[in-house]
C-alpha positions in Angstrom: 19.5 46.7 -1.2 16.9 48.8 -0.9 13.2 48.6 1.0 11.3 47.8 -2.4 14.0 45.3 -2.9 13.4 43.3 0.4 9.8 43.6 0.5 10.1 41.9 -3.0 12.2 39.1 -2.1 10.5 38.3 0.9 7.3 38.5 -0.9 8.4 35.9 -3.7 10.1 33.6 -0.5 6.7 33.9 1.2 4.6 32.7 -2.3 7.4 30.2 -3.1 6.7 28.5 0.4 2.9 28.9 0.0 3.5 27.4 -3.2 5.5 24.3 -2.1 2.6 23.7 1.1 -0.1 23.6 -1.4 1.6 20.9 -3.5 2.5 19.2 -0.5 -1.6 19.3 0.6 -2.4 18.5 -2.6 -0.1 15.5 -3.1 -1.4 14.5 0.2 -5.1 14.4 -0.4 -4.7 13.3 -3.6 -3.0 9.9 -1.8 -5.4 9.7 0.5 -8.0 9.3 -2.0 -6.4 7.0 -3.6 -5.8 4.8 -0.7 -10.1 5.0 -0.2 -10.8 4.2 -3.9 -8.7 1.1 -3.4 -9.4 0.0 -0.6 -13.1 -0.1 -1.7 -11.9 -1.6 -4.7 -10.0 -4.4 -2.6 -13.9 -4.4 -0.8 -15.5 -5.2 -3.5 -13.0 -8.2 -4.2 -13.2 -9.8 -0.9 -16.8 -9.8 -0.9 -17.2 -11.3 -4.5 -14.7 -14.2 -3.1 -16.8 -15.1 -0.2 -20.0 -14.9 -2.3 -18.6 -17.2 -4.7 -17.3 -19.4 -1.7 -20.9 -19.4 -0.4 -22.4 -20.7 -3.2 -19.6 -23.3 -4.2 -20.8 -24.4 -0.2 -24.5 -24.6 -1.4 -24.1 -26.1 -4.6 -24.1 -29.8 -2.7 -20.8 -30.5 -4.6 -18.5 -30.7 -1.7 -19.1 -33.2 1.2 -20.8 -32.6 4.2 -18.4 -31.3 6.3 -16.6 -29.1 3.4 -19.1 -27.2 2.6 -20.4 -26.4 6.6 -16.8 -25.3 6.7 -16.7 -23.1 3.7 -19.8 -22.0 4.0 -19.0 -20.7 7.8 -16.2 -19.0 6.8 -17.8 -17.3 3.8 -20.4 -15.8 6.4 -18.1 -14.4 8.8 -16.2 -12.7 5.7 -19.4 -11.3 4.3 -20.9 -10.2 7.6 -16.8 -8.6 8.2 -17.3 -7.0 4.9 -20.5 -5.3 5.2 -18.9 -3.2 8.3 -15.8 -2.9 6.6 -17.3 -1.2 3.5 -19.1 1.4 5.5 -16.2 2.6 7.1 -14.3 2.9 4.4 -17.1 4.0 1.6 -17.2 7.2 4.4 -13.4 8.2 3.0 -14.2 7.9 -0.9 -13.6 10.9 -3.2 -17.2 12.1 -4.8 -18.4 10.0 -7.7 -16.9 6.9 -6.5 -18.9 3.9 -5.6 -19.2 0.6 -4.6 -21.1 -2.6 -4.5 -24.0 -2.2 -2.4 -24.1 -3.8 1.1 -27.9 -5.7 0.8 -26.8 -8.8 -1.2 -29.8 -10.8 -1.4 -28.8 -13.0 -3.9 -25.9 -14.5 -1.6 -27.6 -13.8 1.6 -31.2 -14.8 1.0 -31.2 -19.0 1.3 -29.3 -22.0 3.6 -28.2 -24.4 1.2 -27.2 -28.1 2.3 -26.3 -28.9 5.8 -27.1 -25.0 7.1 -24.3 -23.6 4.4 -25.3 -20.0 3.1 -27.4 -20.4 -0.3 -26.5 -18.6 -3.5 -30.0 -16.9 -4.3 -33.2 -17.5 -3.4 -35.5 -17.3 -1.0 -36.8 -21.0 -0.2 -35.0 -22.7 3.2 -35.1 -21.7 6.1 -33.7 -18.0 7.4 -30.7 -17.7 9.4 -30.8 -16.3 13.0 -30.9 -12.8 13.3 -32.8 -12.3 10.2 -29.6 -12.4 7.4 -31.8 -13.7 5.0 -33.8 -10.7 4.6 -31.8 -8.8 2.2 -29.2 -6.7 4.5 -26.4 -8.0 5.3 -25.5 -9.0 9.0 -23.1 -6.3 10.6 -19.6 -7.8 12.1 -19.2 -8.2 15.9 -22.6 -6.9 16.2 -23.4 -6.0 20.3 -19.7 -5.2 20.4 -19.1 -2.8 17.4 -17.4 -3.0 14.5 -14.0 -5.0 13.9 -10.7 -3.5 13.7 -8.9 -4.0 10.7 -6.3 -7.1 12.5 -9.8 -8.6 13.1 -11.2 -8.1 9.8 -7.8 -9.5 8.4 -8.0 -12.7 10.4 -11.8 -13.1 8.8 -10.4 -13.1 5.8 -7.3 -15.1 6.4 -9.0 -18.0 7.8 -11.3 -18.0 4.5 -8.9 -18.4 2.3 -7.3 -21.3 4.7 -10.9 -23.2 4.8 -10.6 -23.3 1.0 -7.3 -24.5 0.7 -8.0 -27.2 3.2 -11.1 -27.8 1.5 -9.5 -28.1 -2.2 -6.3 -29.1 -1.5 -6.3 -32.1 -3.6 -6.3 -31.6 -7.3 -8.2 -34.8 -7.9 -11.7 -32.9 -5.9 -10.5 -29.9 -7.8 -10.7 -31.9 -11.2 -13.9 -33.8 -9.7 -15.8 -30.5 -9.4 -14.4 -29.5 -12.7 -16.1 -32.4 -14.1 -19.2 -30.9 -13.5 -20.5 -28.3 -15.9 -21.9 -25.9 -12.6 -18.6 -27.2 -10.7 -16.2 -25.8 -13.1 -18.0 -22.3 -13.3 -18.0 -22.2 -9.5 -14.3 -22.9 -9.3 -13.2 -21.1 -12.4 -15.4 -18.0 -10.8 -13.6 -18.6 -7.7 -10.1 -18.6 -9.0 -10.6 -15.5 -10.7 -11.9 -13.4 -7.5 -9.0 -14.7 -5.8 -6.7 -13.5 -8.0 -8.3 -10.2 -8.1 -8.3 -9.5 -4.4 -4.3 -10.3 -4.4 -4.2 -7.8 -6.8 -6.8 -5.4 -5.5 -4.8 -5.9 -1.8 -1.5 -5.5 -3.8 -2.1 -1.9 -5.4 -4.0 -0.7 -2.0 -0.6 -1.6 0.2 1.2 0.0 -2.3 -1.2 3.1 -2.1 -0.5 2.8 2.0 2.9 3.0 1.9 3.2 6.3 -0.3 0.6 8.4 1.9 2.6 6.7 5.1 6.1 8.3 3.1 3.8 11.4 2.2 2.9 11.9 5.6 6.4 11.7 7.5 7.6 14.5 5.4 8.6 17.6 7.7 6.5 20.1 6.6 3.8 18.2 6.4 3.9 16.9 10.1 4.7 20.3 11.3 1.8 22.0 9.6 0.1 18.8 10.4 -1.2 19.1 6.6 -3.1 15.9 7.3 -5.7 17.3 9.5 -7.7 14.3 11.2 -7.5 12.0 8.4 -6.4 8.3 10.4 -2.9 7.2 9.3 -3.8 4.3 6.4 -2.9 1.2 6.5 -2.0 -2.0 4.9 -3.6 -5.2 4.6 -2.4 -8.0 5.7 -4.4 -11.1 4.5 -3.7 -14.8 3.6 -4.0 -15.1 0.3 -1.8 -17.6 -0.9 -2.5 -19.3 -3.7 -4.4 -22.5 -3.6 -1.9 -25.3 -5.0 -4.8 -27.3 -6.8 -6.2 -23.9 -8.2 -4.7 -23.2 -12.2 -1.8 -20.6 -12.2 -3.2 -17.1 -12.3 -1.5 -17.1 -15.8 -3.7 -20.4 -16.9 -6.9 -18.4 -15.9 -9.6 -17.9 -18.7 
């Protein structure tokens, strides 16, 4: 074999192994913008849950000590979620957005027995000012919550709402009531959209974690400084007294 022969196949060896590193950096980005654009998708879910949650609390249709409860929980969610957005909205690919994190309409009012209000601006403000239009940032005087934290927020959400409705007949009760049945109907729906939002991100997770463990990519450390991504791990069971996801209109 002569010179020009070698310095040709060593060539093409050297542009085939460029060629496979590139696919493997572009594979890998590509996953890790798809793990940001749903996770802000999943975002958006949980946040539209605990709104719906807050004003199912304010609506004066649950007793007392329900909707103080619900309510409670819907707060720490939302306050969870407004950090939780802007550390994750900081990964999204260009073009992508989500919902903005001043919700006045959920945030601006106390409803009955100090629950957060759905809209509005009549009732007294909340401490700290959360009534004013931005919303109140998680673990605030201690930073931001990690994502086991954030989890547990919205775990014990969805728990206060199954304890809350667990009995058909207050479902069907609330259902009897023409703002009752929008509120539940509107909260069933969210629901079922945040399993499926949290559904499609975990699976999103667990191809970049399968992307990432690759040997050429940890060798050339192809990842950079981008954070290893991870699942989430929520409580979000199904409420028994709650139609089938399949019965939803």
């Amino acid at each position: 074999m002569t010179w020009s022969e070698v310095t040709v196949v060593v060539v093409a060896a050297l542009l085939l192994m460029l060629w496979s590193v590139w696919l493997a950096a572009s594979r890998l980005d590509r996953l890790h913008r798809k793990v940001a654009a749903s996770r802000a998708v999943l975002e958006n879910q949980l946040v539209r849950r605990a709104s719906v949650a807050a004003e199912l609390a304010s609506s004066g249709l649950l007793d007392p000590v329900s909707s103080v409860l619900v309510g409670e929980a819907a707060w720490a969610a939302l306050s969870a979620g407004a950090e939780g957005r802007a550390e994750e909205l900081a990964g999204l690919p260009p073009g992508l957005t989500a919902v903005p994190t001043g919700r006045t309409a959920v945030l601006g009012s106390v409803g009955p027995s100090g629950a957060p209000g759905a809209g509005g601006t009549d009732g007294p403000t909340p401490v700290g000012g959360w009534g004013t239009g931005a919303a109140p940032v998680a673990g605030t005087g201690t930073g931001a919550l990690d994502q086991a934290e954030r989890d547990q927020v919205e775990s014990e959400l969805s728990r206060t709402i199954r304890t809350a409705l667990a009995e058909p007949d207050e479902v069907d009760v609330l259902r009897a009531d023409e703002r009752g049945a929008e509120l539940v109907a509107a909260l069933s729906a969210a629901w079922y959209r945040v399993h499926l939002a949290r559904r499609f991100h975990n699976e999103a997770v667990v191809q970049a974690q399968r992307m990432r463990r690759k040997t050429l990519v940890r060798l050339l450390r192809l990842h950079g400084h981008a954070a290893v991504p991870t699942t989430v791990e929520i409580d979000d069971a199904w409420p028994e007294a709650f139609a089938q996801p399949g019965e939803l209109t």
